[in-house]
DRENMI-204301 format. One record per atom (N, C-alpha, C): residue number from 1; residue in one letter; chain; atom name; y negated, x, z negated. Coordinates in nm, 2 decimals, padded with zeros to 4 digits, always signed. Each point is the difference from the previous one (the first is absolute). Example, Ala and Ser with C-alpha at 12.3 -4.5 7.8 and 13.67 -1.06 7.14 Angstrom:
BEGIN
R  num  residu  chaine  atome       v       u       w
R    1       A       A      N  +00.57  +01.32  -00.78
R    1       A       A     CA  -00.12  -00.09  +00.00
R    1       A       A      C  -00.12  +00.09  +00.00
R    2       S       A      N  -00.11  -00.04  +00.07
R    2       S       A     CA  -00.11  +00.09  +00.00
R    2       S       A      C  -00.11  -00.08  -00.08
REM end
This chain:
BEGIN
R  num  residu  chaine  atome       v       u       w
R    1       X       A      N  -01.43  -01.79  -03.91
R    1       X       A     CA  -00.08  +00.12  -00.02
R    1       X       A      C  -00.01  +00.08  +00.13
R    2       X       A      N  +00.10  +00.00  +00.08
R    2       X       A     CA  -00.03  +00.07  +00.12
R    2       X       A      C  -00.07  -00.06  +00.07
R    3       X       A      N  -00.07  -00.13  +00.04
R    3       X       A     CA  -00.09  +00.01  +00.08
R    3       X       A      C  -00.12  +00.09  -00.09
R    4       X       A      N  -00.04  +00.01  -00.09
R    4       X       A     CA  -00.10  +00.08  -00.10
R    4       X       A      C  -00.04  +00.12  +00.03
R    5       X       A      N  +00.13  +00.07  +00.06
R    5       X       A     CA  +00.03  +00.20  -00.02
R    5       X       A      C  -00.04  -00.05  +00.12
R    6       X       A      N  -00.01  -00.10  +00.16
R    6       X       A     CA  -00.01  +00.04  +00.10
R    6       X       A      C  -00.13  -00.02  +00.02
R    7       X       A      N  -00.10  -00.03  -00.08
R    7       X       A     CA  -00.17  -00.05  +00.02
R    7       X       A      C  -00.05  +00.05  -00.09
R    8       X       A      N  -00.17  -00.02  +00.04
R    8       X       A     CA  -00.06  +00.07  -00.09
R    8       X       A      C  -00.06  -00.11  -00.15
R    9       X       A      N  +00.10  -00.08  +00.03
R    9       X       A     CA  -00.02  -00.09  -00.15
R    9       X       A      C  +00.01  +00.02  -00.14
R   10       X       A      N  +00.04  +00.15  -00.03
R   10       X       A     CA  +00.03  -00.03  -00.10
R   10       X       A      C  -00.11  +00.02  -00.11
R   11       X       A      N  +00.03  -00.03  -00.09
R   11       X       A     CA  -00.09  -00.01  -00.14
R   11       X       A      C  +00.01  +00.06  -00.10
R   12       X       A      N  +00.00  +00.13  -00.03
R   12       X       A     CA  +00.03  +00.04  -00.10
R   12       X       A      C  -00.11  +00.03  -00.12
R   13       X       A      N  +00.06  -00.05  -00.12
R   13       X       A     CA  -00.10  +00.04  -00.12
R   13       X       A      C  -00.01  +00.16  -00.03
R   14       X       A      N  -00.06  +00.00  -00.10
R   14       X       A     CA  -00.02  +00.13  -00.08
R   14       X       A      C  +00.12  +00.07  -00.03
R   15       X       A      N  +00.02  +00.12  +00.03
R   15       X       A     CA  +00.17  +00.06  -00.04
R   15       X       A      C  -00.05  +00.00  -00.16
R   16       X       A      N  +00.05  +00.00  -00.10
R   16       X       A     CA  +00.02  +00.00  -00.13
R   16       X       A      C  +00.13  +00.06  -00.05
R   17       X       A      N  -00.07  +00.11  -00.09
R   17       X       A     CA  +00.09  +00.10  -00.04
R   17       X       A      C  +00.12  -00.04  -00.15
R   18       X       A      N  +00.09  +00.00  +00.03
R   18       X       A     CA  +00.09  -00.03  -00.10
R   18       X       A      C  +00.03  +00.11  -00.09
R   19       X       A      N  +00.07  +00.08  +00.04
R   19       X       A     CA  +00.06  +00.13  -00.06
R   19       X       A      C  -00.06  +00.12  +00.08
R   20       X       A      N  +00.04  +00.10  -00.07
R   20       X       A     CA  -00.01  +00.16  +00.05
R   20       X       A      C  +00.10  +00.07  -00.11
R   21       X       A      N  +00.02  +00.05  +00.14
R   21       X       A     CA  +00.16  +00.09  -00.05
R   21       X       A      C  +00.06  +00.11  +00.05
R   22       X       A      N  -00.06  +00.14  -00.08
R   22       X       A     CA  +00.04  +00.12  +00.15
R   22       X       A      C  -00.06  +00.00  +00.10
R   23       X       A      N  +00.06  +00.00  +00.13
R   23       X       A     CA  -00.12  +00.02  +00.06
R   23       X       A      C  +00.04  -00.11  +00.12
R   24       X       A      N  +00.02  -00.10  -00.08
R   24       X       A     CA  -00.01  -00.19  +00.03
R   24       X       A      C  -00.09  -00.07  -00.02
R   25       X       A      N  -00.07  -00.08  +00.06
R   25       X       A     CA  -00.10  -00.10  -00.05
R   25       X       A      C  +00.07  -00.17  +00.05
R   26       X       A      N  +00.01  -00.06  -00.12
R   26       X       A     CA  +00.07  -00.16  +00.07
R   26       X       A      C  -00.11  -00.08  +00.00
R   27       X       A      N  -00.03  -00.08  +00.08
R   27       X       A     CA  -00.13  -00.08  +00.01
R   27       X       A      C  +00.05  -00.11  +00.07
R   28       X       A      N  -00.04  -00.13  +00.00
R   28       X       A     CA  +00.02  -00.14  +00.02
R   28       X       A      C  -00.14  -00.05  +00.12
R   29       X       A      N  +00.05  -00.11  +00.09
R   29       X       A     CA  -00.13  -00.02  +00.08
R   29       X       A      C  +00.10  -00.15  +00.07
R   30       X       A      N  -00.11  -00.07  +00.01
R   30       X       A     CA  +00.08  -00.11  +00.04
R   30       X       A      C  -00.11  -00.06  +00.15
R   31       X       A      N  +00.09  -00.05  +00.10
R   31       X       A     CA  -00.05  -00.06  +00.10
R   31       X       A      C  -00.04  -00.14  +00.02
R   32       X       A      N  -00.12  -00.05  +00.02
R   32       X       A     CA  -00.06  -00.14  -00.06
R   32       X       A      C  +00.06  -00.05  +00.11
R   33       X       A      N  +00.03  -00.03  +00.12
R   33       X       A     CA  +00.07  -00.11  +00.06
R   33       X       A      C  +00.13  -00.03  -00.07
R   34       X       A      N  +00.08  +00.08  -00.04
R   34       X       A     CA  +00.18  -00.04  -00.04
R   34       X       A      C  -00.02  +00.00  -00.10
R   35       X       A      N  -00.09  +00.05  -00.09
R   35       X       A     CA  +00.00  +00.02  -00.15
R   35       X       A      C  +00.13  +00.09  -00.07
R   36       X       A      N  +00.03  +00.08  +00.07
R   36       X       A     CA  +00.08  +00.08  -00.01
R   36       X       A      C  -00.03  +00.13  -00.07
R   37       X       A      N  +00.04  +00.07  -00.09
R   37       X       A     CA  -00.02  +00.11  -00.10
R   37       X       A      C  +00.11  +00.09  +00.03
R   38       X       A      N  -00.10  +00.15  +00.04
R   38       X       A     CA  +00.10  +00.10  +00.00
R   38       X       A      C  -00.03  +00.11  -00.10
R   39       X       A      N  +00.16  +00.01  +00.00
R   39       X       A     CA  -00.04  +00.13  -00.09
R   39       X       A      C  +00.01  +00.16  +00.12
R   40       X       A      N  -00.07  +00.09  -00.08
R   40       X       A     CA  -00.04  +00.09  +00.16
R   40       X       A      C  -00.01  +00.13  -00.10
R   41       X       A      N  +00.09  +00.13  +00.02
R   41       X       A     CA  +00.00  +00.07  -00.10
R   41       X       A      C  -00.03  +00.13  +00.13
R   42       X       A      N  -00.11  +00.08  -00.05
R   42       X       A     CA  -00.04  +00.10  +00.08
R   42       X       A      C  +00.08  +00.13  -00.06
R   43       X       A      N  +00.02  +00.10  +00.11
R   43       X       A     CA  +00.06  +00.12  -00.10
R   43       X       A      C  -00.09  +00.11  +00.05
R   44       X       A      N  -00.04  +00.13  -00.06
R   44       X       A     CA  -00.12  +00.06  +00.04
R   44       X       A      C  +00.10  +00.13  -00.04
R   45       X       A      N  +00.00  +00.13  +00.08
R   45       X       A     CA  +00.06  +00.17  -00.03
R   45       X       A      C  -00.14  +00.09  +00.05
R   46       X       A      N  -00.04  +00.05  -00.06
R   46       X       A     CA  -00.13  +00.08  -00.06
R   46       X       A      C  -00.08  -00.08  +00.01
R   47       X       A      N  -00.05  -00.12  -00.02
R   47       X       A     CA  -00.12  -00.06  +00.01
R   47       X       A      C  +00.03  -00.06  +00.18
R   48       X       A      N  +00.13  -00.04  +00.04
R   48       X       A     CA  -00.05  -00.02  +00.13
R   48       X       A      C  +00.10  -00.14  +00.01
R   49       X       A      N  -00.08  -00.08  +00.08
R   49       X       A     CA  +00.13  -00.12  +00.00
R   49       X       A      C  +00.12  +00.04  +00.06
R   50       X       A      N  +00.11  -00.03  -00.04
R   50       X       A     CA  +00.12  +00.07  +00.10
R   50       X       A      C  +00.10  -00.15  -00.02
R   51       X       A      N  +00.00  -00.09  -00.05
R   51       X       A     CA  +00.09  -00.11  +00.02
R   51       X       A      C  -00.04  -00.13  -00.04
R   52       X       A      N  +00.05  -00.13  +00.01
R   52       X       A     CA  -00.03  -00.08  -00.03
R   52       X       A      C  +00.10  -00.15  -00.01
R   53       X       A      N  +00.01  -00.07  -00.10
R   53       X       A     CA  +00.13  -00.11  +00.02
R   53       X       A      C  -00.09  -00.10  -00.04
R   54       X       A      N  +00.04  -00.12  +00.10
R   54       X       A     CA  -00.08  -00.12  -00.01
R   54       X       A      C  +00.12  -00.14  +00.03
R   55       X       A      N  +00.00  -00.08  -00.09
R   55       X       A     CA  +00.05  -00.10  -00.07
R   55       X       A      C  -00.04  -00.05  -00.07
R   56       X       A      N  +00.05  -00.19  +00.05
R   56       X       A     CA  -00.04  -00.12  -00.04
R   56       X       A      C  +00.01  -00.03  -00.13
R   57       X       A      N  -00.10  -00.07  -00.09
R   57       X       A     CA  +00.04  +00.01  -00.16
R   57       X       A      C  +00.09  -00.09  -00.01
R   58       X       A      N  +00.15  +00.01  -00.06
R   58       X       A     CA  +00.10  -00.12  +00.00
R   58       X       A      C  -00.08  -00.12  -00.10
R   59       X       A      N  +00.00  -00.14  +00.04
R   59       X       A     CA  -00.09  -00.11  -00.03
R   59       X       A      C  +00.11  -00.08  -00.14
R   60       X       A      N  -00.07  +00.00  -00.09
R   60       X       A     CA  +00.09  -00.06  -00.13
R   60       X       A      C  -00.02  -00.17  +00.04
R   61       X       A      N  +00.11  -00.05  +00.02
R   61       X       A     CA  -00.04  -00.21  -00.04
R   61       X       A      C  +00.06  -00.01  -00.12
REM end
């Protein structure tokens, strides 16, 4: 994945919204070269972005 973050390759789909909660929004978006799925939860204080945590969706076999 890190050669990915260092070019302009990456591919990302549609963010798609999972939950809302307070003043959280969790939304999922996955990168077409790795096929990799994150989960990516925004946090907003008066209507303004103010944080954000981004992590890989753990893969079930």
């Amino acid at each position: 994945m890190r050669e990915y973050a260092k070019s302009d390759n990456l591919q990302l789909s549609e963010y798609t919204l999972v939950e809302e909660y307070g003043t959280a929004k969790h939304y999922q978006v996955t990168e077409a070269n790795t096929r990799i799925t994150f989960d990516v939860t925004f946090y907003f204080y008066g209507g303004i972005l103010s944080g954000w945590i981004v992590s890989p969706k753990p893969v079930n076999h």
